[in-house]
MARZAMAR-150546 format. One record per residue (C-alpha): residue number from 1; residue in one letter; x, y, z. Coordinates in Angstrom, 2 decimals, always signed. Layout:
+-----+---+---------+---------+---------+
|   k | r |      px |      py |      pz |
+-----+---+---------+---------+---------+
| NUM | A |       X |       Y |       Z |
...
+-----+---+---------+---------+---------+
REM end
This chain:
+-----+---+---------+---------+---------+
|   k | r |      px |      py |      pz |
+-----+---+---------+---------+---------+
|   1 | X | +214.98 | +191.05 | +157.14 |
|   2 | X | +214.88 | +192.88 | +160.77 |
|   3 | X | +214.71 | +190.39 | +163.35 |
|   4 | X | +214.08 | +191.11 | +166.92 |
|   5 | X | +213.05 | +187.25 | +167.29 |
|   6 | X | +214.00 | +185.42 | +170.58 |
|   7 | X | +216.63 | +182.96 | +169.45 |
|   8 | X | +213.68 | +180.12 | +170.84 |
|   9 | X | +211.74 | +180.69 | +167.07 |
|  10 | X | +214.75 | +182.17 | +165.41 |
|  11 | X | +215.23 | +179.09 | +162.84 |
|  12 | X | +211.49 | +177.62 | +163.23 |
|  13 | X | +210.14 | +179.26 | +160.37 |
|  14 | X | +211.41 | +179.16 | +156.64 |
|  15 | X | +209.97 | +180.17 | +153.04 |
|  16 | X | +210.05 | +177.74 | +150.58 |
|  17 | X | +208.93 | +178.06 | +146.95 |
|  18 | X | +206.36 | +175.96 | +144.99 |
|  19 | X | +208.49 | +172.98 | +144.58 |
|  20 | X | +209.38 | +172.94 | +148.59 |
|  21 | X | +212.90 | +174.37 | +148.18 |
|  22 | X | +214.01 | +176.53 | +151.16 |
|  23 | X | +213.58 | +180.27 | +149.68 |
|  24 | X | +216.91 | +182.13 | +148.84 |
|  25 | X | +218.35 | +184.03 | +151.97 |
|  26 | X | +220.01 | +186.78 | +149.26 |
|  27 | X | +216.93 | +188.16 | +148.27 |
|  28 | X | +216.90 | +192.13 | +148.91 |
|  29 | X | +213.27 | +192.11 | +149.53 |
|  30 | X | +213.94 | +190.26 | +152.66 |
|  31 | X | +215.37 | +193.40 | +154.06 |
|  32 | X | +212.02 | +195.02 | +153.79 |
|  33 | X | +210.74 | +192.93 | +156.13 |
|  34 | X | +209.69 | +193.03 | +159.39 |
|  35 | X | +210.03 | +190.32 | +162.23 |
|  36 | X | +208.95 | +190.76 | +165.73 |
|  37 | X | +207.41 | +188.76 | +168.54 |
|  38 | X | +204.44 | +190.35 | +170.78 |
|  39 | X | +201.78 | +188.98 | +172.51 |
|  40 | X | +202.54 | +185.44 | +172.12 |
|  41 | X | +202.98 | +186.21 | +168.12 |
|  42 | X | +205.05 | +185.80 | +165.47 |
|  43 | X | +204.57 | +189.21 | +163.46 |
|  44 | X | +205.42 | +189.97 | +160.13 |
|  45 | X | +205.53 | +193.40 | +158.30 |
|  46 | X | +206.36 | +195.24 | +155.46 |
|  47 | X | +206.06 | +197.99 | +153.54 |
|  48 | X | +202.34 | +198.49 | +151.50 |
|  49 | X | +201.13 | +195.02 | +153.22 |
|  50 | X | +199.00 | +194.03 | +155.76 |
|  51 | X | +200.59 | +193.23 | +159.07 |
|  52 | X | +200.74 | +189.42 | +159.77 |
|  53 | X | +200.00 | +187.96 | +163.34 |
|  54 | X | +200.97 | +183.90 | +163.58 |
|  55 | X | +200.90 | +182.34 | +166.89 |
|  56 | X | +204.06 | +181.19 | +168.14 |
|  57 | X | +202.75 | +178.19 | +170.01 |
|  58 | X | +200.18 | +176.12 | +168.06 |
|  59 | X | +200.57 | +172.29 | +168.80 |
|  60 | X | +200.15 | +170.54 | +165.36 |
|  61 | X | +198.47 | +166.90 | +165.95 |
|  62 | X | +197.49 | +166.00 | +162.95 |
|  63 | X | +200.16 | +163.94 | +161.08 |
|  64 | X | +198.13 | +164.01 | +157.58 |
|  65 | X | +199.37 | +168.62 | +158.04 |
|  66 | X | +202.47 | +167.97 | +157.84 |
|  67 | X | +204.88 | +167.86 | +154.52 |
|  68 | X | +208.21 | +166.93 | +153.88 |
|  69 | X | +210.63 | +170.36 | +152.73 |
|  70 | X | +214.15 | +170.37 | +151.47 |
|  71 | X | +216.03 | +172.69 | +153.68 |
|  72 | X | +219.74 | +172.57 | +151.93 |
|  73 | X | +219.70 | +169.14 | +151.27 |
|  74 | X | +217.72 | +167.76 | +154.55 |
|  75 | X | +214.78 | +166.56 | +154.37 |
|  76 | X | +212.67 | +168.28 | +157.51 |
|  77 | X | +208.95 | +167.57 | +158.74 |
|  78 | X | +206.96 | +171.07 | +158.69 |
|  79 | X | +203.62 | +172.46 | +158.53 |
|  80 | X | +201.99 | +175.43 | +156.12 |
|  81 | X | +201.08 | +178.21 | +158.10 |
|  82 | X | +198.09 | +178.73 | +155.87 |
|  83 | X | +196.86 | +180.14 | +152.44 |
|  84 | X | +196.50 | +183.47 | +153.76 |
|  85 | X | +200.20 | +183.85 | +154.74 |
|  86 | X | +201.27 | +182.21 | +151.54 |
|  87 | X | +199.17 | +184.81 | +149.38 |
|  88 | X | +201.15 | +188.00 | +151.84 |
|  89 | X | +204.75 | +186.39 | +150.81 |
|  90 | X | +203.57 | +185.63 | +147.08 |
|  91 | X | +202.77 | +189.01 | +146.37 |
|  92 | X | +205.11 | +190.94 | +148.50 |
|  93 | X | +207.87 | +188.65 | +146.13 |
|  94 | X | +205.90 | +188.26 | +143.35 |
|  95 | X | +206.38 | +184.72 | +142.81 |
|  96 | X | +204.29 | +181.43 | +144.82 |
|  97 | X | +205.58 | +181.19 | +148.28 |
|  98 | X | +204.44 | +179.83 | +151.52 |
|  99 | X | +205.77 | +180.13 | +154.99 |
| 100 | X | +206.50 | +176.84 | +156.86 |
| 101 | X | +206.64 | +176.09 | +160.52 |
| 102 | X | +209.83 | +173.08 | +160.86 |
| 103 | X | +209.56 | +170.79 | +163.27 |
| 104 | X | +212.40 | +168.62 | +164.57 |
| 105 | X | +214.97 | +171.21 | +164.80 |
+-----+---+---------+---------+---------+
REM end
């Protein structure tokens, strides 16, 4: 994965697979990607897919949004970033995905 990210949102973001288990950090595909910040926005591109834009600085206030993930053995508080992110990760790895925002980091 290329990363230009500001070490501020460098770890707030994670992929996690259908049973909310951080995604694998050895996956080649992740290479493909790429990460940049502009405008206020987290932005996400790759290869033969449509360019993601996710605000960096949405305040989440509703408590009933946010799931509990396993990141590595720790249970952390964090928030979908929605169905039409999930859908760009699951196809780009071909497998059900969803990008999560962590909180409490």
């Amino acid at each position: 994965m290329h990363r230009t990210v500001d070490e501020r949102y460098q770890s707030r973001w994670l992929i996690v697979t259908a049973d909310q288990q951080a995604f694998t950090k050895d996956n080649p595909l992740l290479k493909k990607i790429r990460i940049d910040i502009k405008f206020g926005y987290l932005v996400i591109q790759a290869e033969g897919m449509l360019r993601l834009d996710i605000p960096l600085e949405v305040e989440e206030d509703d408590e009933s949004a946010f799931e509990d993930i396993d990141v590595f053995g720790e249970k952390i508080k964090a928030v979908s970033e929605g169905d039409l992110v999930a859908q760009w990760f699951s196809v780009f790895f071909n497998q059900p995905l969803r990008l999560m925002k962590l909180f409490g980091i």
